[in-house]
N, C-alpha and C positions, 0 to 999 in steps of 0.2 A: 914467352917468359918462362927460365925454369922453374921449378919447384922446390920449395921446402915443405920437408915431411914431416907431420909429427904426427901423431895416438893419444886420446883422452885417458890421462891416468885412472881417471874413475873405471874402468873395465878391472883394473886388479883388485878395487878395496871394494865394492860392495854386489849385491847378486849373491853369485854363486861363490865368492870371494871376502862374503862378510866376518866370515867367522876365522876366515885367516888368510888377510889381505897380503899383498905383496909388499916387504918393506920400499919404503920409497927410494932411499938408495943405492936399492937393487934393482928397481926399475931405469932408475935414471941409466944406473951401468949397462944393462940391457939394449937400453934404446941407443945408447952410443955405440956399442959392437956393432948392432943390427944396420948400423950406418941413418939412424935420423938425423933429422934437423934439428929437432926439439920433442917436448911433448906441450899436451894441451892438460894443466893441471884442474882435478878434480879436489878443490879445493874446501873438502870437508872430512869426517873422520879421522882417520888415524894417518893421513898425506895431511902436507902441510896446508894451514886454514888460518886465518884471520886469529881463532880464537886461540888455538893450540902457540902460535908464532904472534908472540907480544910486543916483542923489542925489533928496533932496526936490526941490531947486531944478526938475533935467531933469525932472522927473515935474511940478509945477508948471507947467514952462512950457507941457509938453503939454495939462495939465487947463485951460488957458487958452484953446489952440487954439479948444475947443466952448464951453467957459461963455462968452467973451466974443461970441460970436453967439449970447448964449440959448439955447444945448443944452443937453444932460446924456447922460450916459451910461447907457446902462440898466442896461449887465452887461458882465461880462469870458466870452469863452472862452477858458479857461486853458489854455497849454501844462501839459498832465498825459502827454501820447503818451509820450512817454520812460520814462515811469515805469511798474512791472508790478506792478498793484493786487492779481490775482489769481494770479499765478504765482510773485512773490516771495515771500519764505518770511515775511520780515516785512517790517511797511508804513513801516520809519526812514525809506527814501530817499522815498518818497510823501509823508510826511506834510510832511520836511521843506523840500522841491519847494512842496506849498501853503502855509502858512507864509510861504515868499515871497509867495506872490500874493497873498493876505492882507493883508499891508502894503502889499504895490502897489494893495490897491483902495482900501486905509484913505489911502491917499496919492492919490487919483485920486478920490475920493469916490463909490466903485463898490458898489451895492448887492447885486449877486446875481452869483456864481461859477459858471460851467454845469462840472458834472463829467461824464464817461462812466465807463465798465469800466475802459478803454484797449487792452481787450486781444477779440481776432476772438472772434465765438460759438464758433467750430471748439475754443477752450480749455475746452469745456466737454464734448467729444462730438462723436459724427459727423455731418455734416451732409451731408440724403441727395444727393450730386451732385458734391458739393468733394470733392477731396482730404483727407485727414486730417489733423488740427494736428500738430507736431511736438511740441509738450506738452500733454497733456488733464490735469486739474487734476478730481480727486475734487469732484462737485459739490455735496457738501455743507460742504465745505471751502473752497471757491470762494465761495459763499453769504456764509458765517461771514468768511472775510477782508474782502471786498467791506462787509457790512453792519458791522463792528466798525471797519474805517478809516473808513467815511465816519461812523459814529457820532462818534468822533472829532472829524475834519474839523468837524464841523458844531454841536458846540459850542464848539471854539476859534473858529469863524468868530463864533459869535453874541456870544461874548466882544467880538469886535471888533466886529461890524458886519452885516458881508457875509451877506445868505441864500447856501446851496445849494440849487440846482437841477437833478437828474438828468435829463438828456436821455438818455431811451431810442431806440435806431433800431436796425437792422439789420447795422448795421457792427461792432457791439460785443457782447459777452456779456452774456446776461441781456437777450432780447427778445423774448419772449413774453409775453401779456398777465399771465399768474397770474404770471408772474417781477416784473413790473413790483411788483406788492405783498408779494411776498417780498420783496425790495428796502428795499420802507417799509416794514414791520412789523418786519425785522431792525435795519434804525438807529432807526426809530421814536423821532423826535427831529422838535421843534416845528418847527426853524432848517433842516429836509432837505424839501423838495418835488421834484416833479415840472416840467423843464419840457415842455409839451406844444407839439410841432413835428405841425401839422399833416399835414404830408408822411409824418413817422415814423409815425404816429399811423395813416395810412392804410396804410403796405407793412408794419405790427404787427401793427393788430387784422384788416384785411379781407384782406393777401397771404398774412401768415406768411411773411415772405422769413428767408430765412439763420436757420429755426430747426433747431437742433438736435434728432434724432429726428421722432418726429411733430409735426406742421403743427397750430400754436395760432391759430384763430382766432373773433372774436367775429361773433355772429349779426349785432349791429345795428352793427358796426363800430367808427367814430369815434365817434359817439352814445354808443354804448352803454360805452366806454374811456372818453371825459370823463365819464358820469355816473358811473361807478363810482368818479372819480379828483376827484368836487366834494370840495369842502375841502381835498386835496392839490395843488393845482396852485400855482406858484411864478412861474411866467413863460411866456407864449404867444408862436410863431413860429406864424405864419401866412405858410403859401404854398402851392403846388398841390402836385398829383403826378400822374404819370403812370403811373405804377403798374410802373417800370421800376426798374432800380437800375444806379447811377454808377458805371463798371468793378468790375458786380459787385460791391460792395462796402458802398455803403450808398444811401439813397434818391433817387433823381432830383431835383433841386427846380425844375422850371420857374415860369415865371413865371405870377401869376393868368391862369386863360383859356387856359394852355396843355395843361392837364390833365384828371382828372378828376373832381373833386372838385365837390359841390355844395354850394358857401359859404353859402346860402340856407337850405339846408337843415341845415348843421351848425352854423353859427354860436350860432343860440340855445342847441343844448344848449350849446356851448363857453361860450359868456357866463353861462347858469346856474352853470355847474360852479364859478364864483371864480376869482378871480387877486388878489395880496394888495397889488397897485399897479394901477396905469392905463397902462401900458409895454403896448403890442403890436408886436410884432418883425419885420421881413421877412426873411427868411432867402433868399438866391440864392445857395448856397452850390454850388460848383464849375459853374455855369451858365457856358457861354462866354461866352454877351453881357451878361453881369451890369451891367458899365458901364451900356450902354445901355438893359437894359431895368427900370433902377432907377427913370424918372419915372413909366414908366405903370405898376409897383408900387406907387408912390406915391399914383397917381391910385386906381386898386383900392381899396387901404385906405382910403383919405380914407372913399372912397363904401363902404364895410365899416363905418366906422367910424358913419356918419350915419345907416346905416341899424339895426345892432345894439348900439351902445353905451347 
């Protein structure tokens, strides 16, 4: 099956890019010379967001910016950071946070919602090296909240439209491989996938970064995470890693060729495992030179894309 290509707009507006973000349509222009398919909108800040785009009309005029170059959009990241999935006692202010987004994608004609925890591994327990969270959350409780709102979440979304897609990484609770399927067996819901961030996928199953108590990791790595996760996967971000992490916090993501990852080698299982579109993602997310090293991303993928699609 070919591919359609797009990049998470969040790599231009925050990181290294906070204090003077890419206008969004100059990105969009960008991505259309550079010959995308689309982007994957990072849908908070100063790009278009729920709260910034009120009216049909403003939200229209934005979904025009890409359709009329022959884009599309792949997915939203949803501002959810605000919100405390696993620490608040109940999920009103969460659920009703997505709910907007919701209709923002039902308005935008947005297919898949990327969710996290929202909230540091440390909420779950001690992580051996960091300092201690200021609130550690009973992890069976933690589990139950988490799997019961996104249950939720994810048949109102299918009501509307929008898949969910969990992106697991290191920055958030619940990152260890066996968590990953505690996770799906607890919403265990058709409309909840996995998405798989190569990068995460590597500091998960082969670092074990920022897990809490003992160090979860798989023998055959990435291989061996996407095959266990065929049938569940939702959406692919493909990028390198360096097997480092970004102020501490969550995964490095350099550009193809600046890491260590061997694409050659993980690709096929990744392609095996399914994806339930033709959307592959690049993710340069808090990378300094994201701007510029978005063509030869581009170029990367094309020839990723020729060789395993």
């Amino acid at each position: 099956m070919a591919k359609r290509i797009s990049i998470g707009t969040w790599a231009y507006a925050i990181g290294p890019y906070e204090d003077s973000p890419i206008p969004f349509p100059e990105v969009v222009q960008k991505l259309s010379e550079l010959g995308f398919d689309g982007l994957a909108l990072g849908g908070f800040g100063v790009h278009p967001n729920p709260d910034a785009l009120t009216t049909k009309e403003q939200r229209a005029e934005v979904r025009d910016l890409w359709e009329s170059r022959g884009m599309g959009c792949s997915g939203l990241a949803a501002d959810l950071w605000s919100e405390k999935l696993i620490t608040a006692p109940t999920p009103d202010s969460y659920l009703a946070t997505f709910r907007k987004i919701v209709q923002f994608c039902k308005d935008l004609g947005i297919e898949v919602i990327r969710v996290d925890t929202t909230e540091p591994p440390g909420t779950l327990g001690q992580i051996p090296g960091e300092e201690p969270a200021e609130t550690v959350i009973d992890y069976d409780v933690a589990l139950k909240r988490v799997a019961d709102t996104w249950k939720q979440c994810s048949q109102e979304a299918a009501d509307a439209g929008p898949r969910v897609a969990w992106e697991f990484e290191p920055g958030f609770a619940f990152n260890k491989p066996s968590e990953i399927f505690r996770i799906l067996d607890g919403v265990n819901d058709d409309n909840f996938t996995i998405m798989f961030d190569t990068c995460h996928a590597n500091m998960v199953a082969v670092h074990g970064a920022r897990q809490v108590g003992k160090k979860e990791t798989l023998p055959g790595g990435i291989k061996e995470l996407a095959r266990k996760l065929k049938g569940r996967i939702g959406r692919l971000h493909l990028i390198d890693s360096d097997g480092t992490l970004h102020n501490n916090e969550t995964s490095t993501h350099p550009p193809f060729g600046l890491g260590e990852l061997d694409f050659d080698d993980i690709m096929p299982v990744i392609v095996d495992a399914g994806c339930p579109d033709d959307w592959w993602t690049i993710d340069l997310c808090f990378w300094p030179d994201a701007w510029q090293a978005t063509a030869q991303c581009k170029k990367a993928i094309d020839e990723m894309a020729a060789k395993f699609a």
